[in-house]
N, C-alpha and C positions, 0 to 999 in steps of 0.2 A: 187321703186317697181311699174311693173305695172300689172292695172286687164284689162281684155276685159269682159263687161258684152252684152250678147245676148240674147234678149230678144223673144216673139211670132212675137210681127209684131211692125210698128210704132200704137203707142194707148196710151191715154191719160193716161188707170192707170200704163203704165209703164215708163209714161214719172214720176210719182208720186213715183214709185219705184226706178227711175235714181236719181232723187232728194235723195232719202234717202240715195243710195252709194254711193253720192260726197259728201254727210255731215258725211258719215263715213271716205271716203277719207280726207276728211280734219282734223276730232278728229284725226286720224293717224298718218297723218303728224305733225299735232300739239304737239303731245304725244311723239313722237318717233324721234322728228327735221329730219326725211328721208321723203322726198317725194313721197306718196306715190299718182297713178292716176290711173281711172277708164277710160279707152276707152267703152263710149256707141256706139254699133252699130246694129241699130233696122232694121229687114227685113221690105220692103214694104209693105208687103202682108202676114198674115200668111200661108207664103208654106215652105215645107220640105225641098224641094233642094237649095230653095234659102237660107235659114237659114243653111243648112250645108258647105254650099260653104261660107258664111261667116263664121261660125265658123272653116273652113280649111283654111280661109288665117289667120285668128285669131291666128291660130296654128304655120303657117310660120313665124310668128312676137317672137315665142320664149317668151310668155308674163308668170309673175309668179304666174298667175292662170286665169282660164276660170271663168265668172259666168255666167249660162245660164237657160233659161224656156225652156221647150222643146215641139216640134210640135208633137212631134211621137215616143214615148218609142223605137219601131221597129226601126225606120227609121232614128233615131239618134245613133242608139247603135253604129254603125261601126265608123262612126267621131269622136265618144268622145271614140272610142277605139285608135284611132290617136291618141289623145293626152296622154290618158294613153302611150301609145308607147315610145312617147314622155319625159314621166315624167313629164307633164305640170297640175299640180293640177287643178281640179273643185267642184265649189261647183252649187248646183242648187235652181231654188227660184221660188214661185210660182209652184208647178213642182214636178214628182217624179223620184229618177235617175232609169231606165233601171235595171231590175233584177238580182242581181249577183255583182253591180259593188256598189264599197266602196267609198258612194260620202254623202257629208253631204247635206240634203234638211231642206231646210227655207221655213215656209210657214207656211199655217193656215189648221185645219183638212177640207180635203176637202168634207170629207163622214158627220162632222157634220156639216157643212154649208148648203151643200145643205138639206140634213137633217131638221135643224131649217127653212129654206124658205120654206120647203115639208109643214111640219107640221103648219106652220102658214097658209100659203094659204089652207089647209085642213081647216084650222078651221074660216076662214073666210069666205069660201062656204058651214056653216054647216054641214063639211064631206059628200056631197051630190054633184054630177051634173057631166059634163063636163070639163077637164083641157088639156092643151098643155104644153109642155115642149121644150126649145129654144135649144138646143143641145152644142153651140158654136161652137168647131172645135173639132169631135169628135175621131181623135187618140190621140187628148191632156190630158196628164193622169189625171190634175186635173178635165178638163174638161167631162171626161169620168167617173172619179169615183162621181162628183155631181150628174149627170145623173142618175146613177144606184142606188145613195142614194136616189132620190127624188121618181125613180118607185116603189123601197122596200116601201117607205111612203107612195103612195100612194096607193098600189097593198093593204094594212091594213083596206082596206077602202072599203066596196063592192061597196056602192054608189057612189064610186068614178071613173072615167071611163077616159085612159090618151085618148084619140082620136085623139090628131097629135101632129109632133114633127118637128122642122123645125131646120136648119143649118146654123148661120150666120160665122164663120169664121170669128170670131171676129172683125165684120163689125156692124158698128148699121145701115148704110143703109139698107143694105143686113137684116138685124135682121126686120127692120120696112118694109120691102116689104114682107119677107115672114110671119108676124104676121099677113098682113091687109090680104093677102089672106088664111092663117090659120081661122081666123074669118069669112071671108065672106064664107068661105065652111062649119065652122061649127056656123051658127048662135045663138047656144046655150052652145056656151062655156062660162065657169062659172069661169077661171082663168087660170093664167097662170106663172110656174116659168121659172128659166133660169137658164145656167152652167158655164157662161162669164161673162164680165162687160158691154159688148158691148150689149150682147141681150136684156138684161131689158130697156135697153135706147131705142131700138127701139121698142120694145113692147111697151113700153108709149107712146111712139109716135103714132104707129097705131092704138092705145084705144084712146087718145085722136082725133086726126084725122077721125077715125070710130064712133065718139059721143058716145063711149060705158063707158064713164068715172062713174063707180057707177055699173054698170051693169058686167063688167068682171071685177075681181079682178085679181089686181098683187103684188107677194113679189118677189123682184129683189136680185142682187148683187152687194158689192161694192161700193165707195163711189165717182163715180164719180160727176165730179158738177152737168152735166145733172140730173146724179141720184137723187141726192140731191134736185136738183129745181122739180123731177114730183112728190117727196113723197111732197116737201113742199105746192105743189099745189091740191095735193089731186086724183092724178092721178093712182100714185104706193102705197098700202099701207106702205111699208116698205122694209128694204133691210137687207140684212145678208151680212155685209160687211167685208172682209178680210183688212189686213193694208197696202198697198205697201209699203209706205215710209219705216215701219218699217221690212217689208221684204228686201227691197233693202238697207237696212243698214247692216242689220245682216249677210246678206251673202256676203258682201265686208267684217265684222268683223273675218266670217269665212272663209272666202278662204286668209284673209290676216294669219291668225292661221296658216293654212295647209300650206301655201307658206315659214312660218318661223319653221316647222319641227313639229307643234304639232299637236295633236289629237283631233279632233274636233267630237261633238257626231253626234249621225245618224239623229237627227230631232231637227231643232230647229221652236221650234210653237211658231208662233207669236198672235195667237187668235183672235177673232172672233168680232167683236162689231153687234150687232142690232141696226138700224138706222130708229126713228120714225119722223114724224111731230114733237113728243112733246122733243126725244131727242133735234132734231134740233132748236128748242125752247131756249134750254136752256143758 
C-alpha cells in the first residue's frame, strides 16, 4: 500500500512529522507483513498552486490515500474534490479539512494553543502594554484559528493593546525581518506571540539581534530545535508546542484505516505540551 503525504512547504517541523509517518509505515509493515510506504512530497514555498499541482499529480499516481496540511481551506477544496472524484481517501494533519467534506483531521486544538501562548504572554507583561501577533500564512486554517484565539485573549484585556501583526509564510527569515521592523516602528512593544513554528524562531532572532532580550517578551510555538535553544537561552520564555512526530504518525494510522474500508473518527487530538527552561531541564 501506498500514502502520498503533503505537507505546507519544506520546514523543519514537518520534516518531524515525516519522521512520525515512516515509523508508522514501518509498525504497518511490520504488523501486517504488507509493505506498506509513505511518498513525502513537500512544496518549496508555502503557495497554493504549487501545493495543488502537487497533490493533482499525487492523484494521477492512483495512491491509497492522500495525507495532506492544507494552504487554503478555499483554494484546496476543488483538488481534494478530485480525488473524492476519484475515490482516493484523505486524511488531514496539522490542518482542518474544508467545510462539508468527511475527512478525518489529526492534530492538536488549535484554538487552545494559541489560546494558552495568549494567555501566558498576557501574564508575563502584567496584562498591561503593547503586543504583536506573527500571523504565519494566513488562509492556513490552523494558522488562522490561532490568530483569532490569541485576539479573543487579548481583546479580555483593556490594557492590552494588539498594535502590529506581520506575515512570515512560514519563513523564519521572512518572520525575523518583519519582527526587527515591527519593533523598530513600535519601540514600546511589550510581547509578542505567533500562529507557525517558523515565526517564534524568527522573532527570537530579532529580540535577540535588536538587544531587546528581557525587555519584549515572547511565548512561541512548537518544538523546533531553534525553538528549543532560544527558551534554553532565555530569549523566548516558553512555547505551546503541538507533536509533529506524533501527528504525522497518526495520520498514516488513519488514512492506512480508511484505505482498508474502516471508519475513522472526525478528530483525532494529539495534545498540546508547554515547553519551559525548567521542562527542558529535566
Amino acid at each position: 500500500m501506498r500514502f502520498v503525504m503533503i505537507p505546507k512547504a519544506v520546514h523543519p517541523w514537518f520534516d518531524k512529522a515525516n519522521n512520525g509517518a515512516q515509523s508508522a509505515a514501518q509498525l504497518l509493515s511490520k504488523a501486517t507483513g504488507r509493505t506498506i510506504t509513505v511518498e513525502y512530497r513537500a512544496p518549496q514555498t508555502a503557495d497554493v498552486s504549487t501545493q495543488n499541482d502537487i497533490i493533482e499529480r499525487a492523484i494521477a499516481t492512483h495512491p491509497d490515500g492522500l495525507i495532506l496540511d492544507l494552504l487554503d481551506e478555499k483554494g484546496n477544496r476543488s483538488t481534494m474534490q478530485e480525488a473524492v472524484d476519484e475515490k482516493i481517501p484523505m486524511t488531514v494533519f496539522d490542518s482542518l479539512p474544508p467545510e462539508g467534506m468527511d475527512i478525518t483531521a489529526v492534530g492538536a486544538d488549535f484554538c487552545e494553543q494559541g489560546t494558552l501562548a495568549a494567555e501566558r504572554l498576557a501574564k508575563l507583561i502584567d496584562h498591561k502594554g503593547e503586543v504583536a501577533i506573527m500571523m504565519g500564512v494566513p488562509t492556513a486554517p490552523n494558522h488562522a484559528l490561532r490568530a483569532r484565539c490569541e485576539l479573543k485573549v487579548f481583546a479580555k484585556y483593556p490594557d492590552i493593546k494588539v498594535v502590529a501583526t506581520g506575515i512570515d509564510n512560514d519563513s523564519i527569515e521572512t518572520a525575523q525581518k518583519q519582527a526587527s521592523a515591527i519593533m523598530q516602528a513600535h519601540p514600546n512593544l511589550g510581547g509578542w506571540v505567533a500562529c507557525d513554528a517558523a515565526g517564534p524562531v524568527g522573532i527570537g532572532q530579532a529580540i535577540r539581534e535588536s538587544d531587546k532580550v528581557g525587555k519584549v517578551k515572547e511565548v512561541g510555538l512548537d518544538n523546533l530545535s531553534d525553538m528549543l535553544q532560544l527558551i534554553k537561552d532565555g530569549v523566548v520564555d516558553s512555547s505551546a508546542s503541538s507533536r509533529p512526530e506524533m501527528q504525522g504518525y497518526w495520520a498514516v494510522i488513519a488514512a492506512w484505516q480508511k484505505a482498508m474500508g474502516q471508519q475513522t473518527p472526525k478528530n483525532i487530538d494529539t495534545g498540546i505540551d508547554i515547553i519551559t527552561k525548567a521542562t527542558l531541564s529535566k
